[in-house]
N, C-alpha and C positions, 0 to 999 in steps of 0.2 A: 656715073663713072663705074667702068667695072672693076670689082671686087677680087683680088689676089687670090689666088686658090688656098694658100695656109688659111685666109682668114677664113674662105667659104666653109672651109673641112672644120673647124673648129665651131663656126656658125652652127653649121647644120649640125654635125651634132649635139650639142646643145639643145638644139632646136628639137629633133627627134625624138631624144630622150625626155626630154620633157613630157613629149605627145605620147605616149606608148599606144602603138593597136589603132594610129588615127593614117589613114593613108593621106599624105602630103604630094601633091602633082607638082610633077616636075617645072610645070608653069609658073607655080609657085613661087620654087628656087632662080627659074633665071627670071624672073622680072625683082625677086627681091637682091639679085646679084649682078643684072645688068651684064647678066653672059647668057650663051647660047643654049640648048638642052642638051646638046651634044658633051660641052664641057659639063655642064653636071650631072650628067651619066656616069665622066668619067670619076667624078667626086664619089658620086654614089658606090662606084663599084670600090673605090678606094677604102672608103667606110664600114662596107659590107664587112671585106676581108678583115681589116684590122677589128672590130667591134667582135668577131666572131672569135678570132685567135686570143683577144685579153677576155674569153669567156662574158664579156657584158653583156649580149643580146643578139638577136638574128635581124639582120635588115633585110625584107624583102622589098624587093623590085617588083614593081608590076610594068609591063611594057603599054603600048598603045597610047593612044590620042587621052583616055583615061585612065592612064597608068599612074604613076607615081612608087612613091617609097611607103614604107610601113615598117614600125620597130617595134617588135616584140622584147621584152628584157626576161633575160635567166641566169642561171648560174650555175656554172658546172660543177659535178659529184665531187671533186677534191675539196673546193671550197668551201661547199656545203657542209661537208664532214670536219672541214677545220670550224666551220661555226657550231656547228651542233655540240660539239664536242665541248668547243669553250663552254657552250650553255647547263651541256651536263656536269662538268665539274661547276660553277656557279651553283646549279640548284642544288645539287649532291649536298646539302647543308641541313644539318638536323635538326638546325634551328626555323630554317623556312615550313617545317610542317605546322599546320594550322589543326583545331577540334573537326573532326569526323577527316580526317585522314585526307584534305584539302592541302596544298604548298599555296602558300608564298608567292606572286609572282608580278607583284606590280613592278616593283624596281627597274628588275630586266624587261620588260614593258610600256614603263617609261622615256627607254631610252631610244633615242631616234635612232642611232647606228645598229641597234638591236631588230627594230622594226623592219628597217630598210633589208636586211637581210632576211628577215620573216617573209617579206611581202617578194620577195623575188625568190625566193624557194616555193612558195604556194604557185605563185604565180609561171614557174616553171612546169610544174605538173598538168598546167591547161595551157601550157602555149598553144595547143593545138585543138582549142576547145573554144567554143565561142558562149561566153561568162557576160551576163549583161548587168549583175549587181551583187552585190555580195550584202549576205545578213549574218546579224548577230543579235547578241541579248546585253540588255544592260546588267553592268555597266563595265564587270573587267576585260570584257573582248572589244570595247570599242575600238582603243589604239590600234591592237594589230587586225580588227576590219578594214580600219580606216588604210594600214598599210598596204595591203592587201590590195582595197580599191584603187590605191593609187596606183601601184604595179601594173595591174589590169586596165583601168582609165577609165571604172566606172562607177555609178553610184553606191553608197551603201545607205542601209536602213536600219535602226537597232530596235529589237522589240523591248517593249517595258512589261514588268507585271505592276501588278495593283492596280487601281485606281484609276480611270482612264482621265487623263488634264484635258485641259479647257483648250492650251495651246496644241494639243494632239488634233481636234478636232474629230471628226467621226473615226471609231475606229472598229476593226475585225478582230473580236477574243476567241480563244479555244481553253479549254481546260487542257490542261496534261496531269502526268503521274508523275512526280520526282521517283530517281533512279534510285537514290540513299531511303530519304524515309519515308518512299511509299505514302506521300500527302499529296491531294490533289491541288492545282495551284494553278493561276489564269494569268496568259500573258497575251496581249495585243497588240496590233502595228494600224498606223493611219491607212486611211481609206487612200490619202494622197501622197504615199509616201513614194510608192511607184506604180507605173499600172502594170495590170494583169499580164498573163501570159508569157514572162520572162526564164531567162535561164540564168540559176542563182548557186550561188558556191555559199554554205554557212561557213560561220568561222568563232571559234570561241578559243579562249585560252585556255581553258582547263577542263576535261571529261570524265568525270568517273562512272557513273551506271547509262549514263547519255538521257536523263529524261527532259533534260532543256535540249537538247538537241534535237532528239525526238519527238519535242512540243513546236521548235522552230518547222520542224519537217511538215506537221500538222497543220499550221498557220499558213504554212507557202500553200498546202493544197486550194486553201481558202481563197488564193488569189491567181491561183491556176499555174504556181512557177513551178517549172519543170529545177526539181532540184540537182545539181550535175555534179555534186562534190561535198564532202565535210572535210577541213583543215582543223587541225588542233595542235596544240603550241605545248602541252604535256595530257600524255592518259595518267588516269590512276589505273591503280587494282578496283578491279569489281569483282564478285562472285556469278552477279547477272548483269550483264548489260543490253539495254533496248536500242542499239547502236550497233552494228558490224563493219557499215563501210565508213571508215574515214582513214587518213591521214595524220598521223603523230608525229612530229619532231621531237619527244623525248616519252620513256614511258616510264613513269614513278609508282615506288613499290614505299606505302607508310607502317606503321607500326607491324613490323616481322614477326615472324616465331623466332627466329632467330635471335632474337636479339636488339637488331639494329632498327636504329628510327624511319632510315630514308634511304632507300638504294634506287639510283638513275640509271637509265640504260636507254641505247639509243630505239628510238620509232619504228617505226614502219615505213619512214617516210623513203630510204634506200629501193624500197621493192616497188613505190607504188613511183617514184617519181621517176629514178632513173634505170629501172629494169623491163622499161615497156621499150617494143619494137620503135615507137613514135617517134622517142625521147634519147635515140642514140648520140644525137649531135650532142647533148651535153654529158657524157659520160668523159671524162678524163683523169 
């Protein structure tokens, strides 16, 4: 029986968003609609439009015999700056500073509505980029990895130090330098976690001199991934950092001359995410 067009438009979206970055043929829709392609052309173009205007995502059409639909999600500059902002005043707390001038940040981490906004902010930055896994290091950047992957619709992998487990099975280590105390320190990722050759976005929550980051960079060479991106969820202050390109959503200053314990101020994330020629469509 065919399907009401309210219902299919709510369907399909649904359906979509779920899938992000997976192209769905139009064949799809009318055999699970029991309408023609014609009519759900006309759905598609309906969804396009409105999905674009409440800032949730870009739905491309692809025409021909293997054409279909494809949903990208993002989130435009106003929005963003109302999230960031919230986050800045939350961390701005002088109590979230931890020993060696680290913050606090599981909490806001934990929280799913905090994530979900993470991962469509990073995820904004590469709409236009083709992201086939995203890494991170255990264990406080797994959740917003995890967010991250989900936005984009791909795998993540976390690297461990110490000790390589039994459940790892074989695994690829590198030495790196920490950024702070200048110790050397080994961290590795399974042989099976994904194969070679990919294009990978790291992701951590917190960066001060970047030397896990820097080890992560080191490790992807080990498996031939082309690295396309670093996200970070707060910088510290460094004096040196082994780290230049990334992406901050807040940047934390700890123990001042001035004074103060903890002063917050927004990223970098303004210039890299919504100041490129790419990324016009979501400026608002």
């Amino acid at each position: 029986m065919k399907t009401p067009r309210a219902e299919r438009l709510v369907d399909m979206t649904h359906y979509l968003v779920e899938r992000p970055r997976t192209l769905v043929p139009l064949t799809f829709f009318a055999n699970r609609y029991s309408s023609a392609k014609s009519s759900i052309s006309e759905d598609l173009t309906i969804l396009k439009k409105t999905l674009k205007e409440r800032g949730v995502g870009l739905l491309e059409t692809i025409p021909g015999a293997a054409g279909g639909a494809k949903f990208y999600p993002y989130i435009l500059e106003r929005e963003a700056d109302e999230f960031v902002n919230d986050m800045l005043k939350q961390v701005n707390d002088e109590t979230r500073v931890l020993p060696g001038g680290y913050v606090y940040l599981s909490d806001l981490l934990g929280k799913p509505s905090v994530l979900r906004q993470v991962g469509r902010l990073v995820a904004t930055e590469y709409l236009n980029t083709d992201i086939q896994a995203v890494m991170t290091a255990a264990t406080k950047g797994v959740p917003m990895a995890a967010a991250v992957a989900e936005q984009l619709n791909v795998p993540f992998v976390i690297v461990r130090s110490g000790e390589n487990k039994v459940t790892e099975g074989p695994t690829v280590s590198v030495n790196y330098l920490t950024g702070s105390s200048k110790h050397v320190e080994k961290m590795e990722l399974s042989r099976r976690s994904l194969p070679t050759g990919l294009n990978i976005l790291i992701v951590d929550d917190f960066m001060k001199a970047g030397g896990t980051i820097n080890g992560m960079k080191t490790l992807a060479k080990e498996f031939d991934f082309d690295v396309k991106g670093v996200a970070i969820f707060a910088e510290g202050r460094a004096q040196e950092r082994q780290v230049d390109d990334f992406t901050s959503l807040l940047h934390v200053d700890t123990n001042l001359d001035s004074g103060e314990v903890i002063k917050v101020q927004f990223g970098n994330y303004k210039q890299n995410i919504f100041r490129g020629r790419e990324n016009k469509i979501v400026r608002s």
